[in-house]
C-alpha positions as CSV (number, residue, x, y, z in Angstrom):
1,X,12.5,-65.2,0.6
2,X,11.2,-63.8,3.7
3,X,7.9,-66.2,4.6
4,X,5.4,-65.8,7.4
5,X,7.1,-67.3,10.4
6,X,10.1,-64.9,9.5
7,X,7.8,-62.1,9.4
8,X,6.3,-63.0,12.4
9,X,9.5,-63.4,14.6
10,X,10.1,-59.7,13.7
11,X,6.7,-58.7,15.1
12,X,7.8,-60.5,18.1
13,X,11.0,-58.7,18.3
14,X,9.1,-55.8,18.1
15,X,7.0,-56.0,20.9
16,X,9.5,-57.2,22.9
17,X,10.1,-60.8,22.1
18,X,6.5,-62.0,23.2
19,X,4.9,-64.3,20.6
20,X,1.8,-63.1,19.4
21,X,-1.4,-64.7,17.7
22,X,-2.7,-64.5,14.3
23,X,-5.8,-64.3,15.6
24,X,-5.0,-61.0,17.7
25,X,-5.9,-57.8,16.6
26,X,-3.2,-56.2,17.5
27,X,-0.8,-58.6,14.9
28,X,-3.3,-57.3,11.9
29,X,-2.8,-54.0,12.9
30,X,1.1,-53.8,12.8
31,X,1.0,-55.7,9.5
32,X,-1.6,-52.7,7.8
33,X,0.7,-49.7,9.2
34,X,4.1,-51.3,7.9
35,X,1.4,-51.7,4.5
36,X,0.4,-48.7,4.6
37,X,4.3,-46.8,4.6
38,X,5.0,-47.7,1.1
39,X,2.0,-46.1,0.3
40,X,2.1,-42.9,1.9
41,X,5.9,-43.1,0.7
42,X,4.6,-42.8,-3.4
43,X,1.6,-40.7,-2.5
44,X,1.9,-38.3,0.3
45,X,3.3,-35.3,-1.6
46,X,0.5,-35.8,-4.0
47,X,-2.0,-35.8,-1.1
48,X,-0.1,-32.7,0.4
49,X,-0.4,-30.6,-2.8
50,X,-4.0,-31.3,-2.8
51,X,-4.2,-30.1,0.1
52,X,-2.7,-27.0,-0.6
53,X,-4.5,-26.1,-3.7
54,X,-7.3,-26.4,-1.8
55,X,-6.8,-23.7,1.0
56,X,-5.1,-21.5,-2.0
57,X,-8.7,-22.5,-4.3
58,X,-10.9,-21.3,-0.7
59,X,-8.1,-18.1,-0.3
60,X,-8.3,-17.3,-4.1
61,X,-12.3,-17.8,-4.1
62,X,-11.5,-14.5,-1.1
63,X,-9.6,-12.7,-3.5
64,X,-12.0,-12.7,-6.6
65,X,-15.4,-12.0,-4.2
66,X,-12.8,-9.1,-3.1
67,X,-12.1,-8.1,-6.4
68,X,-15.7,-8.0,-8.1
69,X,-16.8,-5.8,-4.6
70,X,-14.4,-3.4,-5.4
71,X,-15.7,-3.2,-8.8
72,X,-19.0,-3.0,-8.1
73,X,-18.3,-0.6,-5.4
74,X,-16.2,1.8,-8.1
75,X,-19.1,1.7,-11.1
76,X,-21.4,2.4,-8.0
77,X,-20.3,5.2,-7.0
78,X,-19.7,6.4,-10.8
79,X,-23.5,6.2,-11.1
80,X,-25.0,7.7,-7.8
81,X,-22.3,10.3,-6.8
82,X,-20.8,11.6,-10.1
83,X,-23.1,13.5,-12.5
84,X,-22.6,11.6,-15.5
85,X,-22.6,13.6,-18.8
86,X,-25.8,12.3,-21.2
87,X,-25.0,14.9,-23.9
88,X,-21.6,14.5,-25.4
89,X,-21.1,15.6,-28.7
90,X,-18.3,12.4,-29.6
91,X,-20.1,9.2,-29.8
92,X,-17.3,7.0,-27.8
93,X,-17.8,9.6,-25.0
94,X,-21.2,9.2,-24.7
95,X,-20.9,5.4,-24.4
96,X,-18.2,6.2,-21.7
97,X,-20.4,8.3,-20.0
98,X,-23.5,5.9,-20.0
99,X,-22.2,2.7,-19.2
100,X,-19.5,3.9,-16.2
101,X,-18.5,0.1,-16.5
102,X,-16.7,0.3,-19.8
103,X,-14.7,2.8,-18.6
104,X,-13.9,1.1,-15.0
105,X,-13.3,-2.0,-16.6
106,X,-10.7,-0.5,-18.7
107,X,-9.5,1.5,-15.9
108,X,-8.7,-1.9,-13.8
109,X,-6.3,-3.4,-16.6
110,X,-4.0,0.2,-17.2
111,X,-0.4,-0.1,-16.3
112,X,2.7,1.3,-16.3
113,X,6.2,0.4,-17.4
114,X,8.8,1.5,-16.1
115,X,11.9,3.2,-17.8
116,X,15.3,0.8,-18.6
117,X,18.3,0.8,-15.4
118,X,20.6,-1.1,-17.2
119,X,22.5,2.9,-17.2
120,X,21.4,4.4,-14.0
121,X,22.0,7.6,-15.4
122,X,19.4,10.0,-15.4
123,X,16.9,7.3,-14.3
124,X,15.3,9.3,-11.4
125,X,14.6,11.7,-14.4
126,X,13.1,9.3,-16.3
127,X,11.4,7.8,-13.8
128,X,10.1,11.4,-13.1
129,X,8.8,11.6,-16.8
130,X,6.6,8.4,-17.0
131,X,4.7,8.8,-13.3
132,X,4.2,12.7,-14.3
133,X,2.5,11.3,-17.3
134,X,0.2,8.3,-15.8
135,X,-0.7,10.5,-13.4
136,X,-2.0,13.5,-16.0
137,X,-3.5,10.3,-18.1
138,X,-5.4,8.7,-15.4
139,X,-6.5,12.5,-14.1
140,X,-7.5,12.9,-17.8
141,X,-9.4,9.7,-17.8
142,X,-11.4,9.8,-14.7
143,X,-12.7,13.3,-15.9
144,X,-13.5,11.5,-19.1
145,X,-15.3,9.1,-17.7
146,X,-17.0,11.2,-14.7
147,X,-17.9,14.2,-17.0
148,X,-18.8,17.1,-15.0
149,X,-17.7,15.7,-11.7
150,X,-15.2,18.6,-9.2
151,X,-12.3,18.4,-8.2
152,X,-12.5,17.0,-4.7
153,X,-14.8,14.4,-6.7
154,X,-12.2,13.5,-9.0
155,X,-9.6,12.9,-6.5
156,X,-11.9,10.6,-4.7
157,X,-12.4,8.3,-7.7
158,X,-8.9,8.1,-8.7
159,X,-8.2,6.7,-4.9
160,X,-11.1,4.3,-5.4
161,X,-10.2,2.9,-8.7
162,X,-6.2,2.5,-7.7
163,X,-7.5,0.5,-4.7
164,X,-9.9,-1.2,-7.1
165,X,-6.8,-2.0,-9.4
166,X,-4.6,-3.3,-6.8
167,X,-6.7,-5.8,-5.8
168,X,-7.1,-6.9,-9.1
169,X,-3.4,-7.3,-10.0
170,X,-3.3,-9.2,-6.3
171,X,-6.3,-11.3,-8.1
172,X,-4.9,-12.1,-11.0
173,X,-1.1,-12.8,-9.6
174,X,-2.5,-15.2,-7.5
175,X,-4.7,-17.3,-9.8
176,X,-1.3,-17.3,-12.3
177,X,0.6,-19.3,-9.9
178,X,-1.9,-21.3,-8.8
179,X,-2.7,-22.1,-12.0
180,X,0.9,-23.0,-12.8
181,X,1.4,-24.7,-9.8
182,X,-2.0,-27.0,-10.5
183,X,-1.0,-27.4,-14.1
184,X,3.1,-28.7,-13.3
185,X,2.4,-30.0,-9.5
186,X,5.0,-28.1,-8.4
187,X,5.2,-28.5,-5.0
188,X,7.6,-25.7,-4.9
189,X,5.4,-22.9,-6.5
190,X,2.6,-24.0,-4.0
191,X,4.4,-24.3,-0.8
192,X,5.9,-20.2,-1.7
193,X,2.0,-19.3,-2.1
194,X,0.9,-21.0,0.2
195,X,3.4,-18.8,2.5
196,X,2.5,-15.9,1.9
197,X,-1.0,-16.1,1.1
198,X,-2.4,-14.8,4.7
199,X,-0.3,-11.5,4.0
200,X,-2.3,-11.1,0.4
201,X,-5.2,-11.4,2.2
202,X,-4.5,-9.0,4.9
203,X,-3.6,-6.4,2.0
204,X,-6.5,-7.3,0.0
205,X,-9.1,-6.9,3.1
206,X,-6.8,-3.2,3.5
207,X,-7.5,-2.1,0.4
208,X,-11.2,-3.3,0.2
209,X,-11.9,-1.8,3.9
210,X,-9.7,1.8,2.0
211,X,-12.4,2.3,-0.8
212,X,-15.1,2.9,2.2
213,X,-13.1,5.1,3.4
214,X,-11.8,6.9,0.1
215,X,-16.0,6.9,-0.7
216,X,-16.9,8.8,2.3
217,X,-13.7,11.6,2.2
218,X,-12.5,10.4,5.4
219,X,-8.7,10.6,6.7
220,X,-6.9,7.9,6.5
221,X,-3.6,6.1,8.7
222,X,-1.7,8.2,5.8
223,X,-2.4,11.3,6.6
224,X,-1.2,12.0,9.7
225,X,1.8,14.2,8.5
226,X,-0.1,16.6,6.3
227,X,-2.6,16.9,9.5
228,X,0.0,18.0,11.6
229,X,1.2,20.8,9.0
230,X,-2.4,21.4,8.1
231,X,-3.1,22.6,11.4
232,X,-0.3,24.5,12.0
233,X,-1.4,26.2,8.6
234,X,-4.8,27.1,10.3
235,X,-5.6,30.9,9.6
236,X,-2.6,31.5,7.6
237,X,-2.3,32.7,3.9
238,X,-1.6,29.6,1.3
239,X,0.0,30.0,-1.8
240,X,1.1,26.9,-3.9
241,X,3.9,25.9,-4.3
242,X,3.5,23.2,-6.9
243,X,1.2,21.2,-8.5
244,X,-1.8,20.3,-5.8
245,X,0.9,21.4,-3.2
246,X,0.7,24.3,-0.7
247,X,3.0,26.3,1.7
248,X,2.3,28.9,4.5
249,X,5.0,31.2,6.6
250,X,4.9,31.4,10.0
251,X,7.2,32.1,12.7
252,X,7.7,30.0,16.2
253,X,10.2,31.6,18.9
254,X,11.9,33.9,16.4
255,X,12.4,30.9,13.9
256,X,10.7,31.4,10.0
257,X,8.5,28.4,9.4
258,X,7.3,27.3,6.0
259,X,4.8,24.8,5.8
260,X,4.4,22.5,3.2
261,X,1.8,20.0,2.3
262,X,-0.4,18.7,-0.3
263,X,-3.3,20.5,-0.9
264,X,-6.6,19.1,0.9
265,X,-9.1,17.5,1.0
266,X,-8.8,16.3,-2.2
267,X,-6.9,12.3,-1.9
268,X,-3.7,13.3,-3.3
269,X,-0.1,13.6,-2.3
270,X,0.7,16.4,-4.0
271,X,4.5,17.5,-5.2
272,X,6.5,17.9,-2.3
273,X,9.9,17.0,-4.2
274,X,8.7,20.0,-6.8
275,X,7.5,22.0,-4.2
276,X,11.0,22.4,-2.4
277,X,13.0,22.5,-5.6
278,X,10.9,25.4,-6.9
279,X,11.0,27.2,-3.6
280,X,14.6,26.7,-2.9
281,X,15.9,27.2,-6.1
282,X,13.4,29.3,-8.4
283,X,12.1,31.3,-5.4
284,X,15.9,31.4,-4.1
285,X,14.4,31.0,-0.5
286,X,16.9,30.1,2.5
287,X,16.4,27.2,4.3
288,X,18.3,26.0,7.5
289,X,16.5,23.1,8.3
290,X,13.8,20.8,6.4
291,X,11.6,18.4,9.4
292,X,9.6,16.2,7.7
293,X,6.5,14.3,9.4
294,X,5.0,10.6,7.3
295,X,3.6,7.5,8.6
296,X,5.7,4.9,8.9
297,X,6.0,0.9,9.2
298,X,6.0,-0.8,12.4
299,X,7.7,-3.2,13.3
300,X,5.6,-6.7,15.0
301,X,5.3,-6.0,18.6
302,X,5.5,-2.1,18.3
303,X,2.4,0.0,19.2
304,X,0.2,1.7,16.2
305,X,0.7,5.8,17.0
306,X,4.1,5.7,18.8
307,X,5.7,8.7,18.2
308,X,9.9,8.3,16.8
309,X,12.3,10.7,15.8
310,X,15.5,10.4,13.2
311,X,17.3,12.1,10.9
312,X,17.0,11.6,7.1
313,X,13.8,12.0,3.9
314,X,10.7,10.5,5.1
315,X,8.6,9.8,1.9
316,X,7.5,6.8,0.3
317,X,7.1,6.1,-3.5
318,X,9.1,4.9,-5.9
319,X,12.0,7.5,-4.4
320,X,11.4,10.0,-7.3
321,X,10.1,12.5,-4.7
322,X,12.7,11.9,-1.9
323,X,15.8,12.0,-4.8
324,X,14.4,15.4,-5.5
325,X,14.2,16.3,-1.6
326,X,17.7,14.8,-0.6
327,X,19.6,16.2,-4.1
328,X,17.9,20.0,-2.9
329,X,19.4,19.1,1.1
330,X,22.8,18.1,-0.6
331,X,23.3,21.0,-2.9
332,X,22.6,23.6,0.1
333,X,23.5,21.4,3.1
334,X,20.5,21.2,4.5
335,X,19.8,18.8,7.7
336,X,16.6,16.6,7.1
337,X,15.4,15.5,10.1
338,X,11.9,13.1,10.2
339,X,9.0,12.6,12.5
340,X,7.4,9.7,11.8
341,X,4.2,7.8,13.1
342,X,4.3,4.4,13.3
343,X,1.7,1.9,12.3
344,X,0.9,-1.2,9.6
345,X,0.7,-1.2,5.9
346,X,-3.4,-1.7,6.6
347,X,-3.3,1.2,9.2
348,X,-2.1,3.6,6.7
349,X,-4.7,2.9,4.0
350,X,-7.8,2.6,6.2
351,X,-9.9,4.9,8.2
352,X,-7.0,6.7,10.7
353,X,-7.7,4.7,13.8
354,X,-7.9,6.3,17.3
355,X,-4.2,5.3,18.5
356,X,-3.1,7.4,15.2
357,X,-5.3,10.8,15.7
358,X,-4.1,10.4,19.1
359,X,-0.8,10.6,18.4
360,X,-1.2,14.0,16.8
361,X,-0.4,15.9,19.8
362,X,2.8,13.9,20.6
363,X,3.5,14.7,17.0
364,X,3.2,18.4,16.6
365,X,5.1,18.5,20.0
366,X,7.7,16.6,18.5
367,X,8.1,18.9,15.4
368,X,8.5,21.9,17.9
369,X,10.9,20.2,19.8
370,X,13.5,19.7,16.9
371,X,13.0,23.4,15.9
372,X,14.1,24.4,19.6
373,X,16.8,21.9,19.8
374,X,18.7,21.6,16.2
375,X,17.6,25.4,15.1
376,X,19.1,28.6,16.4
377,X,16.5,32.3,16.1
378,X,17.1,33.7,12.8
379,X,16.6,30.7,11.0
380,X,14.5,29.7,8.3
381,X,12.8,26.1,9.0
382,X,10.8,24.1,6.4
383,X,7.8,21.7,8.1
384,X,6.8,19.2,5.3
385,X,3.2,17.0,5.8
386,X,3.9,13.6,3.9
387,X,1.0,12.0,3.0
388,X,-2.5,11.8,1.4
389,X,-4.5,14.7,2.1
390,X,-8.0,12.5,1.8
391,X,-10.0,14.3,4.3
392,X,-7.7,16.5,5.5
393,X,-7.7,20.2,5.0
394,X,-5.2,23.0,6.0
């Protein structure tokens, strides 16, 4: 058994073989740190998970203040902006109509399942099915619930209350796993939300900072693609093309230019996958050349607003739009060839920011420069703005 004077050669070892007093601080010292190693060694990842529950608990605390001022913000703007029916015949609209709440509450919890891929086929078609019909229900239940309200009205709300939803889906995710993490003391499940919790926030403070914008009708970092087109569609006839999606002609050095975007200023994105199908195929019109212009994602250390050019669709979604754009391009041989605008995911959802409007000249020039090089005169060209219209007319 190892006694003091053994215990105390080894402290003398340590410090280089020079004996050392009991009475010397520095001797009680080095005998409470080796104490205190078995210690930390049982309860240090105990102490760490506190500690990281609670900068999730302060993070989370963000998320739900986030959440209930989106909320707030949506029923809101229900009540002040949108003139709310009082006279409904049905007694469940009436209560709908009176207490905007109800309806906004309900609004926050809707989702959406997806079709089965176990058999790809016919899954774009599919997934074509179920968005066309979430997007004619929630349509059908914002008018319900803003009786009266216009279109452009309408639109608005339907922007506000997705950007209302997301954050509480990001709410609601979060507390889940910090919940389970608290409940098991699973360091793993903390340590992954612990990483990626500054990204949430940065979303959530996106989308909180996007109802502002969606509130007053002004652009946003999306939709710098349908303001390029919807200038070049200044002073020309516009005839649609699909659902809340228009097209102009126009002609540029002996080339035939149609324009295509969603139809503005109404926050939509219109049908531009529809929109070509119908017009190539229904209308039987020849196209050459399809030049697409969208926002983009930037890479970390790239500028917000630079201007690139490639070849290929340039849409987001779920790809049910960009199937229908790239399975039109196959069947006729069609070159797709995409402008894009780079910037972040909060970029694109917020106010447009200077560096992007500023880009708009660099843009347009960029979309005439493709025409001149990859077209030839005589050829039809097709310009498609990708993007929500919010703000944004034609």
């Amino acid at each position: 058994m190892l006694g003091f004077s053994s215990f105390q050669s080894q402290l003398n070892g340590l410090f280089g073989g020079q004996g050392l007093d009991p009475s010397s601080p520095w001797m009680w010292v080095s005998i409470m740190s080796l104490a205190i190693i078995p210690f930390f060694m049982m309860y240090a990842q105990k102490l760490q998970s506190r500690v990281i529950m609670g900068e999730i608990s302060k993070s989370l605390a963000k998320l739900k203040t986030m959440r209930e001022n989106a909320r707030r913000e949506a029923i809101d703007y229900v009540k002040t902006a949108i003139k709310v029916s009082s006279s409904s015949s049905s007694s469940s609209s009436s209560s709908t109509s009176n207490d905007p709440a109800v309806g906004v509450d309900r609004f926050l919890e809707y989702f959406t399942i997806l079709p089965v891929d176990l058999d790809p086929t016919g899954l774009v078609r599919k997934l074509d099915h179920v968005m066309r019909t979430r997007d004619d229900r929630v349509r059908a239940e914002v008018k319900k619930l803003c009786y009266g309200a216009g279109e452009k009205e309408i639109s608005k709300i339907e922007n506000i209350l997705e950007a209302a939803t997301a954050l509480n889906l990001i709410y609601k995710v979060v507390r889940h796993y910090y919940l389970m993490g608290k409940r098991t003391t699973s360091m793993f499940i903390l340590v992954q939300l612990q990483m990626v919790m500054p990204l949430l926030l940065e979303e959530a403070e996106a989308l909180q900072k996007a109802i502002s914008a969606f509130k007053r009708g002004q652009p946003i970092g999306d939709g710098i693609g349908p303001m390029v087109v919807g200038k070049m569609m200044v002073g020309k006839e516009k005839k649609y093309a699909a659902k809340e999606t228009i097209y102009s002609e126009d002609e540029y050095k002996g080339r035939k230019l149609y324009l295509l975007k969603a139809e503005g200023p109404a926050g939509t994105v219109g049908r531009p996958g529809e929109a070509i199908t119908r017009l190539v195929d229904d209308m039987g019109i020849k196209i050459d050349t399809v030049i697409m212009i969208d926002a983009a994602l930037k890479l970390e250390g790239e500028k917000t607003g630079d201007v690139a050019e490639g070849i290929g669709a340039a849409i987001g979604g779920i790809g049910v739009e960009k199937y229908q754009v790239e399975e039109v391009a196959t069947r006729f041989n069609i070159p797709i060839y995409a402008v894009i605008v780079k910037q972040s995911v909060q970029d694109a959802i917020t106010i447009m920011r200077k560096e992007i409007s500023d880009a708009f000249e660099k843009a347009t020039n960029t979309v005439y420069s493709v025409i001149q090089d990859r077209t030839s005169e005589g050829q039809s060209v097709m310009v498609i703005g990708i993007g929500n219209t919010i703000g944004v007319g034609q």
